[in-house]
N, CA and C atoms of all chains as a GROMACS GRO file, in nm:
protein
  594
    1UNK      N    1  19.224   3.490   1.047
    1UNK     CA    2  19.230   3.370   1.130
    1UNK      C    3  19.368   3.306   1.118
    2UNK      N    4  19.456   3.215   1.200
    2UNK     CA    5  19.576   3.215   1.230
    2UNK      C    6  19.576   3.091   1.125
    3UNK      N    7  19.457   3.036   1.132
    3UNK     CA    8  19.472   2.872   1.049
    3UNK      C    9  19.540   2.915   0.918
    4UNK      N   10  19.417   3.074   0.836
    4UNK     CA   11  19.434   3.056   0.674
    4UNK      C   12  19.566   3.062   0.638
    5UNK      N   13  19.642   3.152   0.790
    5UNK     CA   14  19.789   3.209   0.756
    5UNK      C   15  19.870   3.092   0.726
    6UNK      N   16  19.863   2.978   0.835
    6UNK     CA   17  19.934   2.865   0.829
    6UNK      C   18  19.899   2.793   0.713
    7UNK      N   19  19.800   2.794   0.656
    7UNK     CA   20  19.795   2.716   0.488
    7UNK      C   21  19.870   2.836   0.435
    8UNK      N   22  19.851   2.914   0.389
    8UNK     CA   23  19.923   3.031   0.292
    8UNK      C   24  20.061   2.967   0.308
    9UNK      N   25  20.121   3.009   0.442
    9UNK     CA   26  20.249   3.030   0.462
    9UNK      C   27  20.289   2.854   0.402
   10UNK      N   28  20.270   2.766   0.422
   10UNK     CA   29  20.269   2.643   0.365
   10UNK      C   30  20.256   2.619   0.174
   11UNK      N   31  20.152   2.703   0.112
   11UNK     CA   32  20.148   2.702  -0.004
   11UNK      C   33  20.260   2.789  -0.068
   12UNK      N   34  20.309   2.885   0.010
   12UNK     CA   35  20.400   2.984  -0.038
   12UNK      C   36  20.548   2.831  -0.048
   13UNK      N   37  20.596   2.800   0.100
   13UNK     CA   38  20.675   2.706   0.072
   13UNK      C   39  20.677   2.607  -0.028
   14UNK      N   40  20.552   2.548  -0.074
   14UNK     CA   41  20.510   2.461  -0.160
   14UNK      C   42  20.602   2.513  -0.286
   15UNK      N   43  20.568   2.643  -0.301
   15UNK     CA   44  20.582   2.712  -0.455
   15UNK      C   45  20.759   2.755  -0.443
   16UNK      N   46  20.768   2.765  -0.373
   16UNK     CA   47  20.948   2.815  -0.366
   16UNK      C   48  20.999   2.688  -0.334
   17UNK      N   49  20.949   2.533  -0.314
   17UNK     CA   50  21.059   2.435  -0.262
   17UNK      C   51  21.117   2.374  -0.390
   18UNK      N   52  21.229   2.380  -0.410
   18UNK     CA   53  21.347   2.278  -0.481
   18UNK      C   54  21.386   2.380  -0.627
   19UNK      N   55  21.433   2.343  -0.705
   19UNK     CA   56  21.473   2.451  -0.760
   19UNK      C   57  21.424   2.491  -0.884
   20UNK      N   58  21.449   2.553  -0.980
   20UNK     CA   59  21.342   2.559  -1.106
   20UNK      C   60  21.396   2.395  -1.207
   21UNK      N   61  21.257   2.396  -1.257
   21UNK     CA   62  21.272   2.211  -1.312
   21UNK      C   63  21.217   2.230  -1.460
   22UNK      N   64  21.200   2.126  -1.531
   22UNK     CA   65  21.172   2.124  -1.699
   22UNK      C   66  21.011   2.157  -1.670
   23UNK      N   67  20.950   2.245  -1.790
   23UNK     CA   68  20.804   2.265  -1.772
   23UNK      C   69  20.747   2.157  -1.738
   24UNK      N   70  20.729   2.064  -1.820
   24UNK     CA   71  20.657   1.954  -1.800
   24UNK      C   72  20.675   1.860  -1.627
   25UNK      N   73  20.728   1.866  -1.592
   25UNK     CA   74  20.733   1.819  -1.452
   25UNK      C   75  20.704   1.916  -1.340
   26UNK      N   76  20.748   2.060  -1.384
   26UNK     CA   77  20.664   2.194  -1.307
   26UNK      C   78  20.543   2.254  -1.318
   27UNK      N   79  20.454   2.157  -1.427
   27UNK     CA   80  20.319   2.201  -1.470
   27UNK      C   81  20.259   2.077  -1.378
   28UNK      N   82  20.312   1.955  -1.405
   28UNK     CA   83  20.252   1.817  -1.321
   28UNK      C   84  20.232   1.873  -1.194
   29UNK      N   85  20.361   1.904  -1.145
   29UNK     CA   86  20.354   1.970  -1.017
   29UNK      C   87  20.233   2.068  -0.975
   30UNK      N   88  20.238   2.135  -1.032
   30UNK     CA   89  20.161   2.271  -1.002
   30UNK      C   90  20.048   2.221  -1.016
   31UNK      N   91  20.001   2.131  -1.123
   31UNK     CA   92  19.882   2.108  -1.117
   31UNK      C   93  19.790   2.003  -0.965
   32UNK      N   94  19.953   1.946  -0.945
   32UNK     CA   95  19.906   1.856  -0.823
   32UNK      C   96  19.867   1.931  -0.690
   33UNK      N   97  19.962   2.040  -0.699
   33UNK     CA   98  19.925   2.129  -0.614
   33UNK      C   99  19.835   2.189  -0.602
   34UNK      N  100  19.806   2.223  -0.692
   34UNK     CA  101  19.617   2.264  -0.704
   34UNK      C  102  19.489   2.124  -0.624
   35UNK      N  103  19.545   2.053  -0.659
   35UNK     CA  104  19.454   1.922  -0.654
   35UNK      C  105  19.464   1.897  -0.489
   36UNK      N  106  19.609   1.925  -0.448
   36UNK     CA  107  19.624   1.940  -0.272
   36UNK      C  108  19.510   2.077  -0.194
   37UNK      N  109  19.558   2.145  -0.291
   37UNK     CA  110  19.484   2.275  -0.216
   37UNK      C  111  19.334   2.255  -0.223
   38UNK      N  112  19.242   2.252  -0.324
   38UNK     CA  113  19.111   2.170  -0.317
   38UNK      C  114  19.117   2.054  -0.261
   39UNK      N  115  19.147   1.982  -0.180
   39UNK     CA  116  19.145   1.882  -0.099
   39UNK      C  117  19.133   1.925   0.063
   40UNK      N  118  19.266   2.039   0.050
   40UNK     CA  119  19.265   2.089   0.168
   40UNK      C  120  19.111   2.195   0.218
   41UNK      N  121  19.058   2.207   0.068
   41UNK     CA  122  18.942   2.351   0.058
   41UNK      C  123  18.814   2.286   0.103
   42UNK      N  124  18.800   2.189   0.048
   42UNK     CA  125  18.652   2.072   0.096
   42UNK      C  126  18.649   2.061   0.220
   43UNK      N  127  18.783   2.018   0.271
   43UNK     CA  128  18.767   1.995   0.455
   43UNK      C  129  18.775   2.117   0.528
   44UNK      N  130  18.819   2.200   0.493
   44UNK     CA  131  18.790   2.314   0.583
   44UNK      C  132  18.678   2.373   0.549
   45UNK      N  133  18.566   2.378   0.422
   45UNK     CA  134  18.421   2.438   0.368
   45UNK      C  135  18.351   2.328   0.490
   46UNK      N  136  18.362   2.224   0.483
   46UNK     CA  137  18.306   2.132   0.556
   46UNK      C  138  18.318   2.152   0.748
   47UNK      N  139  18.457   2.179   0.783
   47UNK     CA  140  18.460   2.249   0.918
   47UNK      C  141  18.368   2.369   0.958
   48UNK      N  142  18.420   2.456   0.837
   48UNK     CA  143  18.317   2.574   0.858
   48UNK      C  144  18.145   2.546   0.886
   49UNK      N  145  18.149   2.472   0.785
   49UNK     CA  146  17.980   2.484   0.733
   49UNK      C  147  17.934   2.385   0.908
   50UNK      N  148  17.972   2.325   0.931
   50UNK     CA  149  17.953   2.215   1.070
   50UNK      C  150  17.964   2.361   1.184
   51UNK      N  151  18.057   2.433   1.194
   51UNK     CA  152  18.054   2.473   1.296
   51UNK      C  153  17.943   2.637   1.268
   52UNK      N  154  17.911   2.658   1.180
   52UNK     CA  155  17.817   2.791   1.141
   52UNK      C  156  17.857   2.875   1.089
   53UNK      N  157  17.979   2.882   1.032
   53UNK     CA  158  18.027   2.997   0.990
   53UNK      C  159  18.002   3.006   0.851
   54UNK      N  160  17.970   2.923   0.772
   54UNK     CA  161  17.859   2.920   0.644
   54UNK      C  162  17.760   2.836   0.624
   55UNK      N  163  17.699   2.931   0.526
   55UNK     CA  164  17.548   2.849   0.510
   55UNK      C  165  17.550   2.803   0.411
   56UNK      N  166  17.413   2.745   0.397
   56UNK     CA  167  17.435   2.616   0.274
   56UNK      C  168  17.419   2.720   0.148
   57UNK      N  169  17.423   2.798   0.138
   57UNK     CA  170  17.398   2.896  -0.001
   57UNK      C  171  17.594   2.928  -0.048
   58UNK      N  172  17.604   2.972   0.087
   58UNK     CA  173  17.770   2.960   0.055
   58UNK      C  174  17.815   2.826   0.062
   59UNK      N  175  17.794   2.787   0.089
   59UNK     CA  176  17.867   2.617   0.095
   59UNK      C  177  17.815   2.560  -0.041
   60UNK      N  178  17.747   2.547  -0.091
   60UNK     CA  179  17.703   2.548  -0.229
   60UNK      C  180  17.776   2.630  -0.334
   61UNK      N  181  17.804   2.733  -0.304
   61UNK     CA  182  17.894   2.817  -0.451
   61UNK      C  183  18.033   2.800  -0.386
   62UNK      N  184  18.093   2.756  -0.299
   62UNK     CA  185  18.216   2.713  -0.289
   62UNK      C  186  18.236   2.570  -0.363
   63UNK      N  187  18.137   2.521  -0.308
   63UNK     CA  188  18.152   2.371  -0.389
   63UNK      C  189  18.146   2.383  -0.524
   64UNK      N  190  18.106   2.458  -0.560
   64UNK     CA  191  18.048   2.488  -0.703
   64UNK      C  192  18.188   2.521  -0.788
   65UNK      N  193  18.289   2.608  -0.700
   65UNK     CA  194  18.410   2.640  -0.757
   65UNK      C  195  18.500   2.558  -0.762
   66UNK      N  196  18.499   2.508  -0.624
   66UNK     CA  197  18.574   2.363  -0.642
   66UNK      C  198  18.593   2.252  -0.750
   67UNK      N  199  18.440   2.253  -0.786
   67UNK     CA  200  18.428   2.174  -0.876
   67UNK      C  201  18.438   2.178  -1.013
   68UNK      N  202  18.432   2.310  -1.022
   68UNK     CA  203  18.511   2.412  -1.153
   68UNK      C  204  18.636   2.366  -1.181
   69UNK      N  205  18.715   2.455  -1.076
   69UNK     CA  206  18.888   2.408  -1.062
   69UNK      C  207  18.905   2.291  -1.099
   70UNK      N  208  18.837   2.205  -1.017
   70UNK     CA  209  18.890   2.032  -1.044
   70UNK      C  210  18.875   1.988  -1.151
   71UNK      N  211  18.717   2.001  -1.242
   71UNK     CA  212  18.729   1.990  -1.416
   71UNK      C  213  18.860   2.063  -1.496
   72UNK      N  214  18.859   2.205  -1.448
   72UNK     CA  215  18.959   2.249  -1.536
   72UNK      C  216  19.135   2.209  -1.475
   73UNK      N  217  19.114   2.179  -1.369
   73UNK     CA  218  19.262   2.080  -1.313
   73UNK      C  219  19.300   1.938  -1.407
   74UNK      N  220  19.146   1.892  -1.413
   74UNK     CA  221  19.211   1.746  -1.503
   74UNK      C  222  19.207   1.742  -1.616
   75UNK      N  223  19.185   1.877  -1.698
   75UNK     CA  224  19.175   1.882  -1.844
   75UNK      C  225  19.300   1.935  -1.860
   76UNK      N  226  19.349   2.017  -1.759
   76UNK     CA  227  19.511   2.118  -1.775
   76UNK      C  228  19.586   1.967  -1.815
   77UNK      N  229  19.563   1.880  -1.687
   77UNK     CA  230  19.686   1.811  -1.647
   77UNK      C  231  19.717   1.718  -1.811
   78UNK      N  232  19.593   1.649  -1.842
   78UNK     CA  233  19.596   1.589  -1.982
   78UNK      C  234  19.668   1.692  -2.110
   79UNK      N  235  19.612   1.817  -2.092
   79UNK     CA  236  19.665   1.888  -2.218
   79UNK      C  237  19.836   1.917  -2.170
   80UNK      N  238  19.905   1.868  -2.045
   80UNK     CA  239  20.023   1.914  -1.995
   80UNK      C  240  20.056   1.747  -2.050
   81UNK      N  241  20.009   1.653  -2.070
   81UNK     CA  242  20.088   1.533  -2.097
   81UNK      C  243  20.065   1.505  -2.246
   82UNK      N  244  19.986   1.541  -2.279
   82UNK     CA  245  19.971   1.533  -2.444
   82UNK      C  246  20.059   1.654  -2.494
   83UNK      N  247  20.116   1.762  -2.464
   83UNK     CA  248  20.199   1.883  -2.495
   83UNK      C  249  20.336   1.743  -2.492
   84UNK      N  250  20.342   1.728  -2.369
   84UNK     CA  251  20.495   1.608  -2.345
   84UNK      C  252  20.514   1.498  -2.475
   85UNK      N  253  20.380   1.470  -2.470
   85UNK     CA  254  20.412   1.314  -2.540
   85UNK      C  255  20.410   1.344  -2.725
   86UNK      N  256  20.386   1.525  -2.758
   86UNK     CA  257  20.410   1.519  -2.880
   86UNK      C  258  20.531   1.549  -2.911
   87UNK      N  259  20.666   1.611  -2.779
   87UNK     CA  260  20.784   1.572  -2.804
   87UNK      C  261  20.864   1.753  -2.740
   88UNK      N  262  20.729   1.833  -2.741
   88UNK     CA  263  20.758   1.995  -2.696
   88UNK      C  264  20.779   1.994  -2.583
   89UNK      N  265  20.945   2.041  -2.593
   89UNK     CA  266  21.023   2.090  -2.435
   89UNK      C  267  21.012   2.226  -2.408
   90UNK      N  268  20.956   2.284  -2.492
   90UNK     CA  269  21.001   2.466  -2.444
   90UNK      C  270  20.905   2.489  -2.378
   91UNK      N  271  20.965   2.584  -2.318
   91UNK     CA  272  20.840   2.711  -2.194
   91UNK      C  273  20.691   2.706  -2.284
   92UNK      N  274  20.708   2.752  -2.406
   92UNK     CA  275  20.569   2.822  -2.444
   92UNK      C  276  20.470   2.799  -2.483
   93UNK      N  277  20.452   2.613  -2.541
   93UNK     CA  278  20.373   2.538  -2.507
   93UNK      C  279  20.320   2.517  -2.384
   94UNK      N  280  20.440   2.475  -2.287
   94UNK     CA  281  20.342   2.475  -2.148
   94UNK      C  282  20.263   2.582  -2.105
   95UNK      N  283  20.347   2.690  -2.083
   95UNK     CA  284  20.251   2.865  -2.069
   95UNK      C  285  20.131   2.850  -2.155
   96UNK      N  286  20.116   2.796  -2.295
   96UNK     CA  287  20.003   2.853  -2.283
   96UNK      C  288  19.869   2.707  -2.239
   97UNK      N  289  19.939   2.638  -2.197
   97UNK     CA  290  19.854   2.583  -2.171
   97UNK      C  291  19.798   2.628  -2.005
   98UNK      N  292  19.912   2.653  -1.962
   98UNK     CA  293  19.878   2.707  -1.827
   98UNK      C  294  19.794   2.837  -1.825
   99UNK      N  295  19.829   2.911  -1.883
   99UNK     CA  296  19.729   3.036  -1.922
   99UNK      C  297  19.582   3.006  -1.933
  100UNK      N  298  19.558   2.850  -1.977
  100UNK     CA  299  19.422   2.844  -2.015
  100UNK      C  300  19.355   2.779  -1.911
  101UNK      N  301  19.423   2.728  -1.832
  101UNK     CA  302  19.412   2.688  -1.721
  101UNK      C  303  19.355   2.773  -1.595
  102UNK      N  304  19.473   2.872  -1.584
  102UNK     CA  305  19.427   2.958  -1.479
  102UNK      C  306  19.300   3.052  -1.545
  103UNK      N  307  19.250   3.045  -1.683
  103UNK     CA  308  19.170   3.128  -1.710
  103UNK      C  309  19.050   3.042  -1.681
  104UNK      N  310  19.042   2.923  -1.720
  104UNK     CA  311  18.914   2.826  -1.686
  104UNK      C  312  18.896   2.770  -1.535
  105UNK      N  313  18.978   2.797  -1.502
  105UNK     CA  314  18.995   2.766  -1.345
  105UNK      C  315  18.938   2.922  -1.215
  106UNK      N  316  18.972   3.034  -1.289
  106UNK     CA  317  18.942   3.194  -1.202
  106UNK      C  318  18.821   3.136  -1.162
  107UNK      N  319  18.846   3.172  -1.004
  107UNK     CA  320  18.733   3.189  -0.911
  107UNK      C  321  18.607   3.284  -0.938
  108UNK      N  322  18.506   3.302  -0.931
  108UNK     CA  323  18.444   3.434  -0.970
  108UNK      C  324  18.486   3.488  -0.840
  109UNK      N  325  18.470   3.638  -0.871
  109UNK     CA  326  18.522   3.769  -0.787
  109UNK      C  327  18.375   3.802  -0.728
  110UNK      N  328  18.248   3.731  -0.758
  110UNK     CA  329  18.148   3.733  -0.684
  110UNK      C  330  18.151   3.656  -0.541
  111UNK      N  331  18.201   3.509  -0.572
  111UNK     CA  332  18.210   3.473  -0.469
  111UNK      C  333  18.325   3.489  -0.373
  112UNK      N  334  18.439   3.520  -0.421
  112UNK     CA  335  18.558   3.603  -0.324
  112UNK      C  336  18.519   3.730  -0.252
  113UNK      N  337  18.381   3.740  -0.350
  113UNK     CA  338  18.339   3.889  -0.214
  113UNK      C  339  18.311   3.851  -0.078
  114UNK      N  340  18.258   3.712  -0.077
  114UNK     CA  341  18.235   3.718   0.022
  114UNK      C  342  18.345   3.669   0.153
  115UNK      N  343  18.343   3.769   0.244
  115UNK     CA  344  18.524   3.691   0.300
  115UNK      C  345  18.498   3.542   0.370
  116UNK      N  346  18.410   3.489   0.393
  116UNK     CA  347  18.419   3.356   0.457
  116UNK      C  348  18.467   3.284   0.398
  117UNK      N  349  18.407   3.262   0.210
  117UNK     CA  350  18.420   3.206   0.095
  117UNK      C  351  18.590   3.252   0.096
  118UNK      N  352  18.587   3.371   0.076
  118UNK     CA  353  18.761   3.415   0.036
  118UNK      C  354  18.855   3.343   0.150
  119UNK      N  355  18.788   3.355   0.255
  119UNK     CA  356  18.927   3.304   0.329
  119UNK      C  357  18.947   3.136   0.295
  120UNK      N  358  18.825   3.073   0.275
  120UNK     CA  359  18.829   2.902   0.214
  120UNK      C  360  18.926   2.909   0.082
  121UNK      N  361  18.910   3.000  -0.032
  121UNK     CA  362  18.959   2.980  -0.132
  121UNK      C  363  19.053   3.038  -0.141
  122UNK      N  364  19.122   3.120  -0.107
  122UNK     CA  365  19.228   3.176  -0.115
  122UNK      C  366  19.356   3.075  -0.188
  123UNK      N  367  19.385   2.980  -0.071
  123UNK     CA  368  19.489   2.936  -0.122
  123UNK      C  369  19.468   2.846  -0.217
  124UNK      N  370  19.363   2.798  -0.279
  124UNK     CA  371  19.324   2.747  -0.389
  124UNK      C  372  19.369   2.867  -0.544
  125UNK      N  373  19.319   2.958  -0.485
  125UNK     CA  374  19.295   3.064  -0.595
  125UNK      C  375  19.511   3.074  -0.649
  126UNK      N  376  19.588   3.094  -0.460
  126UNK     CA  377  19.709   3.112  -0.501
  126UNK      C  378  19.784   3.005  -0.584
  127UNK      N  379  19.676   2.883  -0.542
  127UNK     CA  380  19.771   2.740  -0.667
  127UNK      C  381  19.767   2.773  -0.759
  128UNK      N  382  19.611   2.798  -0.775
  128UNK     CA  383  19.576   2.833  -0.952
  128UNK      C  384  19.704   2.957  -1.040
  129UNK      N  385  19.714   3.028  -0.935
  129UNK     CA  386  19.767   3.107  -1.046
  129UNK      C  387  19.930   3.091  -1.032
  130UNK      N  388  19.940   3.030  -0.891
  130UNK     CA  389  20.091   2.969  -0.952
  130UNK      C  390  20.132   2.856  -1.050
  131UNK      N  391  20.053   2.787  -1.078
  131UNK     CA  392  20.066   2.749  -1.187
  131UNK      C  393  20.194   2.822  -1.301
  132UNK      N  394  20.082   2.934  -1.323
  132UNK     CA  395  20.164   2.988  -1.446
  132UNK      C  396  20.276   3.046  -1.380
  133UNK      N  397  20.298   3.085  -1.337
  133UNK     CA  398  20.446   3.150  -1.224
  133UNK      C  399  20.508   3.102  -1.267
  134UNK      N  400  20.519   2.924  -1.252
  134UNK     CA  401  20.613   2.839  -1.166
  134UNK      C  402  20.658   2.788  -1.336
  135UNK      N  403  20.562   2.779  -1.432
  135UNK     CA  404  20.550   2.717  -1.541
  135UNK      C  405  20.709   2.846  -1.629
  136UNK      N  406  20.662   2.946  -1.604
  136UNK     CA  407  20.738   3.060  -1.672
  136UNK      C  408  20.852   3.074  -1.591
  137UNK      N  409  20.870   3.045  -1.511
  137UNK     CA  410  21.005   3.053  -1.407
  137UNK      C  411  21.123   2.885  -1.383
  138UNK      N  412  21.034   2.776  -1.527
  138UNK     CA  413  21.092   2.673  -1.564
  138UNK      C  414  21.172   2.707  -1.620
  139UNK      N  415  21.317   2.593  -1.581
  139UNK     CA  416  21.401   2.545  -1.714
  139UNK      C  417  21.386   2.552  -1.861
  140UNK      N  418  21.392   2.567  -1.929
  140UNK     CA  419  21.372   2.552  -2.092
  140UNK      C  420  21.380   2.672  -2.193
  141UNK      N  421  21.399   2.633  -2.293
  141UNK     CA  422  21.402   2.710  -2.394
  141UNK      C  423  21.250   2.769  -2.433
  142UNK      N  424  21.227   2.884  -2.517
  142UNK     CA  425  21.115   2.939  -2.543
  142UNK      C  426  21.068   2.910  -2.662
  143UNK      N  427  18.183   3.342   1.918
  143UNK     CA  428  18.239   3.170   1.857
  143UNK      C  429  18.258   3.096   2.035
  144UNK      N  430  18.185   2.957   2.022
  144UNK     CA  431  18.223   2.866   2.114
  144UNK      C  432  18.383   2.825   2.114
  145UNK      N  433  18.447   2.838   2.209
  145UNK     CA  434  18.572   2.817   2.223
  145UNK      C  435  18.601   2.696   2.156
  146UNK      N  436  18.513   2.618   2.123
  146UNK     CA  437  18.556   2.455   2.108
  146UNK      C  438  18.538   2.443   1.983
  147UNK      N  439  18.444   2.557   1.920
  147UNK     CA  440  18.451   2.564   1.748
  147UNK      C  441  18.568   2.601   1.704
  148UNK      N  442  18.623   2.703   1.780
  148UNK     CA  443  18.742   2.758   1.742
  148UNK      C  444  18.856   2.679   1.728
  149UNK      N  445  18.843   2.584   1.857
  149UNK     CA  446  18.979   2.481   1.864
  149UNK      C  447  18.950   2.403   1.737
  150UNK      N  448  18.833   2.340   1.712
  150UNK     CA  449  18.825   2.269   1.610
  150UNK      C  450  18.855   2.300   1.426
  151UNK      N  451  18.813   2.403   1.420
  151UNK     CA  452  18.838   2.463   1.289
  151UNK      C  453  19.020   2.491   1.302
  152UNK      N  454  19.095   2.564   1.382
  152UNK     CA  455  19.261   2.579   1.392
  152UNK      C  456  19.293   2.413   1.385
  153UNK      N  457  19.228   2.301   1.430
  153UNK     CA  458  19.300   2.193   1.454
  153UNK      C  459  19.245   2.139   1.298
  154UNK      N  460  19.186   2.184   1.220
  154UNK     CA  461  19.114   2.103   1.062
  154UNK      C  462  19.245   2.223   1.004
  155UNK      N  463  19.234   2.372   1.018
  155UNK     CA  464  19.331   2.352   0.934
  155UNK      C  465  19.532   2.374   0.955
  156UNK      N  466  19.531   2.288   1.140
  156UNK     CA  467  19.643   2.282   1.098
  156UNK      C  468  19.678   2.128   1.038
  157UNK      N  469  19.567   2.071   1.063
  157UNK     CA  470  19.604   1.908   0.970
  157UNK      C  471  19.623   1.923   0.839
  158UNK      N  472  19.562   2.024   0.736
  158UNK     CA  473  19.553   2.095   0.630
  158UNK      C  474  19.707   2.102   0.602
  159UNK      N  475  19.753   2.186   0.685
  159UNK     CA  476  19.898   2.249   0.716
  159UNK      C  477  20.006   2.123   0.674
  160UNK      N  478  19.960   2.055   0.788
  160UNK     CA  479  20.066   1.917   0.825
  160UNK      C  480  20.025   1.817   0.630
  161UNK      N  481  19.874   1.809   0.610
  161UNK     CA  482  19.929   1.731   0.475
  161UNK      C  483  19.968   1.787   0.296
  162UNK      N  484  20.004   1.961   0.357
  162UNK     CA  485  20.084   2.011   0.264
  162UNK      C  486  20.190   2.015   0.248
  163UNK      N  487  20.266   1.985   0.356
  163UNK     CA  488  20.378   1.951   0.408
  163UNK      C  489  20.416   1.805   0.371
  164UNK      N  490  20.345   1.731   0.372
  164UNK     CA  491  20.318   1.590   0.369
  164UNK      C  492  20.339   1.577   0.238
  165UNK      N  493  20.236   1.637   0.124
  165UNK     CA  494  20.259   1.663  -0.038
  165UNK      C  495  20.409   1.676  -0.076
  166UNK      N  496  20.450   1.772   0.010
  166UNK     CA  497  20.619   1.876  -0.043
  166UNK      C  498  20.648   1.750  -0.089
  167UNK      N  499  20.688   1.651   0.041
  167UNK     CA  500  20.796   1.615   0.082
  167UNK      C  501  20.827   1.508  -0.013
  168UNK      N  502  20.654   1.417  -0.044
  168UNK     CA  503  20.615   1.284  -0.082
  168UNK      C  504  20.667   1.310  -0.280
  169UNK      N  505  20.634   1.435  -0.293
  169UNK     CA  506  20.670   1.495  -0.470
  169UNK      C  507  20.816   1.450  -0.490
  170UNK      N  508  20.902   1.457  -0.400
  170UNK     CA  509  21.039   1.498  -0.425
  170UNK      C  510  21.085   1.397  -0.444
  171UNK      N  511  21.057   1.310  -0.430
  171UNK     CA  512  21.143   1.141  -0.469
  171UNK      C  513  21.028   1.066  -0.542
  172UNK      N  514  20.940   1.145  -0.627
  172UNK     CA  515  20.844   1.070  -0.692
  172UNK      C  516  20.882   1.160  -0.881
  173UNK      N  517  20.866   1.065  -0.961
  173UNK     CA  518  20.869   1.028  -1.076
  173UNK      C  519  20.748   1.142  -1.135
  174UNK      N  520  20.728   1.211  -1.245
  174UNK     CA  521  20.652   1.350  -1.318
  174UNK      C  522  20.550   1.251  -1.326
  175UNK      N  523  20.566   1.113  -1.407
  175UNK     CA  524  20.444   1.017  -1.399
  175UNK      C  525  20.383   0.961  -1.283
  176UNK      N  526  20.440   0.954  -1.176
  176UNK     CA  527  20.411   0.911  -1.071
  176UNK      C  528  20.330   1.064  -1.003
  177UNK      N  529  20.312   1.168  -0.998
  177UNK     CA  530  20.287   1.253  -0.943
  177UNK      C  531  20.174   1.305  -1.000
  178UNK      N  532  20.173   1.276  -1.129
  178UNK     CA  533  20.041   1.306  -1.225
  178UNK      C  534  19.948   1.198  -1.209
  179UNK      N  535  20.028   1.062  -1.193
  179UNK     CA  536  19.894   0.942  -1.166
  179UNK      C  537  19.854   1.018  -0.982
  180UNK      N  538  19.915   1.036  -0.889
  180UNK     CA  539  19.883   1.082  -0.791
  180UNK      C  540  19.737   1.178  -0.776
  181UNK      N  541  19.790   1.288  -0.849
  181UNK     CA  542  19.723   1.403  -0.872
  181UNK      C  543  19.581   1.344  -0.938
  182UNK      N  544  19.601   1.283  -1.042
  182UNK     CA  545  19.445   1.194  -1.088
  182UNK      C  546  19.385   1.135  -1.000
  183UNK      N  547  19.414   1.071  -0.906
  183UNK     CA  548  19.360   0.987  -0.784
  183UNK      C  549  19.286   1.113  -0.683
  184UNK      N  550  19.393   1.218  -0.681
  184UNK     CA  551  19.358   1.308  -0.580
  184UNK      C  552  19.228   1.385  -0.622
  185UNK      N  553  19.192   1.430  -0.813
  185UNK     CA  554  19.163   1.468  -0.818
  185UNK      C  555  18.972   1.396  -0.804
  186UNK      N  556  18.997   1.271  -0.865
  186UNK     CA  557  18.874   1.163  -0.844
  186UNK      C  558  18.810   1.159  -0.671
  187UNK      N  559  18.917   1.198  -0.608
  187UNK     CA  560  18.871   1.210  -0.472
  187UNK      C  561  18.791   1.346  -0.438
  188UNK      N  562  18.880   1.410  -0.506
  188UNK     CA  563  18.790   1.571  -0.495
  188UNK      C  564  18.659   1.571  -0.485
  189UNK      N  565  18.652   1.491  -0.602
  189UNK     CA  566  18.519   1.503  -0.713
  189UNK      C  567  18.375   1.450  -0.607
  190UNK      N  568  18.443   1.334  -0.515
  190UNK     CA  569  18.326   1.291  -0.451
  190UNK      C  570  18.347   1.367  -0.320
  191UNK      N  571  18.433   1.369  -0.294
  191UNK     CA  572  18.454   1.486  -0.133
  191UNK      C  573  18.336   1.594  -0.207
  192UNK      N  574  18.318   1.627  -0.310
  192UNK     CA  575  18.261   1.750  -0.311
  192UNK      C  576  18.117   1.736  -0.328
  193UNK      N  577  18.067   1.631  -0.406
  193UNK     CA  578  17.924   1.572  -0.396
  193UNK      C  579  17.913   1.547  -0.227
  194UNK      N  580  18.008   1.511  -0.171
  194UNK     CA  581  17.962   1.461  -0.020
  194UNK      C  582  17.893   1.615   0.063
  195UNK      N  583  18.008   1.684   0.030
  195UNK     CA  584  17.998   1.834   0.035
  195UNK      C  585  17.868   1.900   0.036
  196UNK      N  586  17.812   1.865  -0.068
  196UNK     CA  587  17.729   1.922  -0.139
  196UNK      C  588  17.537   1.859  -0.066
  197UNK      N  589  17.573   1.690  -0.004
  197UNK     CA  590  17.492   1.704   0.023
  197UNK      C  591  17.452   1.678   0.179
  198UNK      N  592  17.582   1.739   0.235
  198UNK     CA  593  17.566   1.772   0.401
  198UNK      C  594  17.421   1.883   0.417
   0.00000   0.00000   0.00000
């Protein structure tokens, strides 16, 4: 569908705009970006589900992931400001916090089977794991 | 697909489109604290967008 391309192609810009920055302000980031992309994921589960293209069984385990992500979005973002405020600038604190992130955050691969679900989450799934990308492709020492 | 579902779902997610764009732009002259209190707001919004979600 031409829409999912135009979010992709938008999240891709998201992840390549401005230049590499200190972890801690590229983890904030990333994490906000996640928080955009589930924002953007509710209203289009919600378009879909209105116009028929899912049912409430799928519209239910999308929400279900959503709501996954978003717990493990606001626990990242705290363990990304408590990493800051104990004084750690290097990459490898943040990585691994990001690591634990995108691990508590993975979509199940049950519900990406299904492509209606996959095409909703997709670019959710691509925040999540840019995260760590963007985190390892920071400024800083290791 | 009814033609008018179609228009409607391309027009949800090119608004999608337009407030990722909207995100880029709004990050770039905003403060790591300012973007994380953001992101908390955004994410509290999630939370009930998705109960709303949930009981369409």
């Amino acid at each position: 569908m031409p829409g999912r391309k135009f979010v992709l192609v938008a999240l891709a810009a998201l992840f390549l705009s401005g230049c590499p920055k200190d972890p801690y302000r590229t983890a904030i980031q990333g994490s906000s970006d996640v928080s955009q992309a589930v924002s953007s994921a509710v209203k289009i589960t919600a378009s879909y589900y209105s116009t028929g293209k899912l049912n409430d069984q799928k519209k239910a385990a999308v929400a279900g992931e959503l709501n996954t992500v978003t717990d493990c979005n606001m626990t990242f973002r705290k363990a990304v400001v408590d990493v800051h405020n104990s004084g750690q600038v290097g990459i490898a604190a943040y990585l691994s916090v990001a690591d634990s992130f995108v691990h508590c955050a993975q979509i199940s691969p049950q519900v990406m089977g299904d492509p209606t679900a996959a095409n909703i989450l997709k670019s959710v799934d691509a925040a999540i794991n840019g995260v760590s990308l963007a985190v390892a492709n920071a400024k800083g020492k290791n | 697909m009814d033609p008018n579902l179609i228009v409607n779902l391309a027009l949800t997610a090119l608004n999608e489109v337009l407030s990722i764009i909207a995100h880029i732009k709004a990050q770039s002259g905003m403060t790591t604290e300012q973007i994380a209190d953001l992101a908390d707001q955004q994410d509290l919004a999630n939370k009930d967008a998705i109960k709303a979600l949930l009981s369409l």
